[in-house]
C-alpha positions as semicolon CSV with decimal commas, in nm:
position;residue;x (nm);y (nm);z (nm)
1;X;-2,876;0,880;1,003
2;X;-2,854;0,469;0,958
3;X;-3,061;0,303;0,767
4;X;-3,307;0,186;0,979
5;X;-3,336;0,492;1,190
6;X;-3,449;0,619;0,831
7;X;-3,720;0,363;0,792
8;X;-3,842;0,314;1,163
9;X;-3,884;0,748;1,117
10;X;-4,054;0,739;0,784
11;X;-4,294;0,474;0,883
12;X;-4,364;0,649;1,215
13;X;-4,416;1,001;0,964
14;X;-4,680;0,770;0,741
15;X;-4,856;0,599;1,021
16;X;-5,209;0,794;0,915
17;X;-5,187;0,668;0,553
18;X;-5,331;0,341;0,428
19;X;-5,148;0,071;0,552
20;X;-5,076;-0,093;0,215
21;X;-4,919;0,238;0,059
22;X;-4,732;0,298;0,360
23;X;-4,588;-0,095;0,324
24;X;-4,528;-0,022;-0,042
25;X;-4,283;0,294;0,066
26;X;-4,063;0,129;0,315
27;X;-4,030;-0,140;0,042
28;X;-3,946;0,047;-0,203
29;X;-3,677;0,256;-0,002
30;X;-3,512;-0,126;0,166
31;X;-3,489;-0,212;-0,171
32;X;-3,353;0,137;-0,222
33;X;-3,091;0,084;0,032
34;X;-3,020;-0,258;-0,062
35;X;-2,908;-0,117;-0,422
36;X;-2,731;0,105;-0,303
37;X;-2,527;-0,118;-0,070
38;X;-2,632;0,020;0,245
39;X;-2,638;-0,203;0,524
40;X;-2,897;-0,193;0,822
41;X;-2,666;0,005;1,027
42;X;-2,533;0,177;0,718
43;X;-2,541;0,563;0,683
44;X;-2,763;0,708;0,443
45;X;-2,630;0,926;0,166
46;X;-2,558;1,281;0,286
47;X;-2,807;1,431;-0,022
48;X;-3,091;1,249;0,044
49;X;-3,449;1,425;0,136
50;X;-3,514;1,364;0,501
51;X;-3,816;1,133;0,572
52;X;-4,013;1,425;0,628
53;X;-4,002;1,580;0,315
54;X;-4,041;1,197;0,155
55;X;-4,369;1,183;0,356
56;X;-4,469;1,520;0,249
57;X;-4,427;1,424;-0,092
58;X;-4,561;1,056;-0,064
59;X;-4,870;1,226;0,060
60;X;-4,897;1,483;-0,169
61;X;-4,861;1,198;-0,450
62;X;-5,162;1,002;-0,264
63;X;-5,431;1,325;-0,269
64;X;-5,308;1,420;-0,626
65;X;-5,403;1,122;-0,881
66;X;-5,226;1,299;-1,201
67;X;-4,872;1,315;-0,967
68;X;-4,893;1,004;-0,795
69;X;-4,602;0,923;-0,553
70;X;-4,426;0,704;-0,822
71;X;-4,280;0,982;-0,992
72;X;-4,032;1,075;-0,658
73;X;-3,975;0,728;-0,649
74;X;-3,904;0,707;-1,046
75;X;-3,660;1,040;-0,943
76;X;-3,489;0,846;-0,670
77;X;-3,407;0,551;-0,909
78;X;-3,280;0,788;-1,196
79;X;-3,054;0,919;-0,890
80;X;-2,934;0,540;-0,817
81;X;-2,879;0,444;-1,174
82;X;-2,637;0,737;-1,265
83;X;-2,416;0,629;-1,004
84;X;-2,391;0,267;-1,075
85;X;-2,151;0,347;-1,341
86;X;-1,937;0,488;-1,144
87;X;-1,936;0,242;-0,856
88;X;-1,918;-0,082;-1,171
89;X;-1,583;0,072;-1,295
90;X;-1,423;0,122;-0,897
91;X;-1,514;-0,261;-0,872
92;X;-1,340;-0,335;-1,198
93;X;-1,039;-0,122;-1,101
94;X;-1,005;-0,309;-0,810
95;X;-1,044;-0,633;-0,942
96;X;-0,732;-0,540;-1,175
97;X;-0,521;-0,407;-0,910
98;X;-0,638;-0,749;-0,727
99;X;-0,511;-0,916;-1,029
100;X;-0,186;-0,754;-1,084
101;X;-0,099;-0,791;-0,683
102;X;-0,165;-1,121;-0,713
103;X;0,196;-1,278;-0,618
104;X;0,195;-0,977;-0,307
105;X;-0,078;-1,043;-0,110
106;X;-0,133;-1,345;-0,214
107;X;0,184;-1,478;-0,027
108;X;0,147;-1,234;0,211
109;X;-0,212;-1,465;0,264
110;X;-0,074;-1,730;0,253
111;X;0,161;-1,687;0,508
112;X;-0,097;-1,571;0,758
113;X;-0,357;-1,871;0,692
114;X;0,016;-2,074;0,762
115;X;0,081;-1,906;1,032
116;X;-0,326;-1,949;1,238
117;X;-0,319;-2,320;1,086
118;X;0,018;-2,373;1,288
119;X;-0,106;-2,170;1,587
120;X;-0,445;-2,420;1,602
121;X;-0,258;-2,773;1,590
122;X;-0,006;-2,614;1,797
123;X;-0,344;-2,605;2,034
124;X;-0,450;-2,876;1,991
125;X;-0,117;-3,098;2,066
126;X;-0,123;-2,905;2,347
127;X;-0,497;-2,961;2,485
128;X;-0,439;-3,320;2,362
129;X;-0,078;-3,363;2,633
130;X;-0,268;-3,210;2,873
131;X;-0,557;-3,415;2,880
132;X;-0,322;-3,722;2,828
133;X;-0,110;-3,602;3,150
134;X;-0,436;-3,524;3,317
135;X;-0,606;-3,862;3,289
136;X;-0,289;-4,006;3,400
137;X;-0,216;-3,836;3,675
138;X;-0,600;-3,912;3,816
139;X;-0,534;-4,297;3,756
140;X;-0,216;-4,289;3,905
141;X;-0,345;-4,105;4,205
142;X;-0,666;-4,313;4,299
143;X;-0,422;-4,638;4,237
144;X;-0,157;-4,486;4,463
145;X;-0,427;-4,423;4,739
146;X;-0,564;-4,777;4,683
147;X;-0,226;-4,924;4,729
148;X;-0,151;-4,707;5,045
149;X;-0,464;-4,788;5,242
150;X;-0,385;-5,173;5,168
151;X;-0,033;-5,117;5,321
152;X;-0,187;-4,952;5,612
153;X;-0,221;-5,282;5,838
154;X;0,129;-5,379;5,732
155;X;0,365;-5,085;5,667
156;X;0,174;-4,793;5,836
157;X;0,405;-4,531;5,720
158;X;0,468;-4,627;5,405
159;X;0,116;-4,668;5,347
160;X;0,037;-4,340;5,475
161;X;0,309;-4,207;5,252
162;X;0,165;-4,390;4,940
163;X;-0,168;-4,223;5,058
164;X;-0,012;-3,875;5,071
165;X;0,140;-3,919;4,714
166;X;-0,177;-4,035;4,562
167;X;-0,399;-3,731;4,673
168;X;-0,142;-3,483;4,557
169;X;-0,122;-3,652;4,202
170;X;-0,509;-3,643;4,249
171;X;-0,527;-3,295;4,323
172;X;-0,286;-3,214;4,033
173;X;-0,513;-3,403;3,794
174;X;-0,774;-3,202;3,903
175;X;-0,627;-2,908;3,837
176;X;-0,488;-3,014;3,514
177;X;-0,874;-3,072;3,465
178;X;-1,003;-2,743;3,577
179;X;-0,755;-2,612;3,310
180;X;-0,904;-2,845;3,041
181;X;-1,238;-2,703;3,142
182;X;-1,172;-2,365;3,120
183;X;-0,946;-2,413;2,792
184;X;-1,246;-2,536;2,577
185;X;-1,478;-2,351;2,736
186;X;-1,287;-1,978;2,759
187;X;-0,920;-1,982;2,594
188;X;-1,040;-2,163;2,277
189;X;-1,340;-2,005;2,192
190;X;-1,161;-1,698;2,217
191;X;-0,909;-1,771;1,991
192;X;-1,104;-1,890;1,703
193;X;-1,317;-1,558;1,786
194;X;-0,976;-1,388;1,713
195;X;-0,878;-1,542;1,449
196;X;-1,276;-1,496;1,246
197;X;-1,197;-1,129;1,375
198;X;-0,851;-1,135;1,167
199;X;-0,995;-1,285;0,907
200;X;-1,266;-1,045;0,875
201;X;-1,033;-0,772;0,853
202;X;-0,866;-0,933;0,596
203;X;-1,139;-0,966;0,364
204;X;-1,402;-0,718;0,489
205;X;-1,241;-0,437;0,443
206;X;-1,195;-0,422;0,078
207;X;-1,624;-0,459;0,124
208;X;-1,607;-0,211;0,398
209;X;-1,414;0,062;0,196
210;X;-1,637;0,044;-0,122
211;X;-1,952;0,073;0,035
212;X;-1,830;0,357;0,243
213;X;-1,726;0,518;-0,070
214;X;-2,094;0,437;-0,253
215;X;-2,241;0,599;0,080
């Protein structure tokens, strides 16, 4: 069960209680969750009391004023705090590992962030001929046309020649335009998507992996 299946079904569960006690238990338990590093589509520890039996207990805390409900939540803290221990010295044994590999993957990052760097202006010299070839090509077309109808009266055939030329660079500059469209608004987009995607594997799984191992 995620996260917020857990709280949408515990707040359905207390829905007949006051509403300020039943605000003050899906507090508590975010803040709970947010502890314990679990996300909002995180999965709940395995050994945790199903909402129902927390809103048995949150109700039998409400009718019984010597056992009010913030002993189970006192319980559920004692729970978090002996395992923060254990989860503080993972993070310092990783942070010494991350020390000691230093010179490995840091070169190894290195090379990668070298590597998408030279891939993007690689991109962009390439966007940047094409548009330079495309606005060319659309000049040179409309003056070729201009030229050709002018020659029509005089040289018919070489005018209609001239014409001929200048709509097929025209047409080629279009095209070389569509491409420029769909470049920036497609191709690019979905390479800097790729490369936040790489990126985030990079340095998300480390994150990933520990809070898998605290769930």
């Amino acid at each position: 069960m995620t996260k917020q299946e857990f709280l949408e079904k515990l707040n359905n569960l207390l829905s007949d209680i006051p509403k300020t006690e039943r605000d003050s238990a899906i507090q508590y338990y975010e803040e709970y969750f947010e502890e314990a590093g679990i996300g909002e589509y995180g999965t709940i520890p395995e050994d945790m009391e199903s909402p129902e039996a927390i809103a048995q207990d949150i109700r039998a805390g409400l009718g019984n004023e010597e056992q009010p409900r913030e002993d189970y939540f006192q319980k559920e803290q004692n729970i978090t705090k002996e395992k923060q221990p254990m989860d503080s010295s993972k993070i310092i044994l990783l942070i010494i590992l991350a020390v000691f590999t230093l010179p490995i993957w840091g070169g190894i990052l290195v090379s990668i962030v070298g590597v998408l760097l030279g891939i993007v202006c690689a991109l962009f010299g390439i966007a940047v001929a094409i548009v330079s070839v495309m606005a060319s090509l659309l000049v040179a077309g409309i003056v070729v046309v201009v030229v050709g109808a002018m020659k029509l009266a005089v040289a018919p055939i070489a005018g209609i020649t001239a014409i001929g030329v200048g709509l097929i660079l025209f047409a080629i500059g279009l095209l070389l335009l569509m491409l420029v469209i769909w470049s920036f608004s497609v191709l690019i987009p979905a390479i800097f998507r790729g490369i936040g995607w790489i990126f985030q594997r990079i340095f998300g799984r480390k994150e990933k992996g520990v809070n898998e191992k605290v769930l």
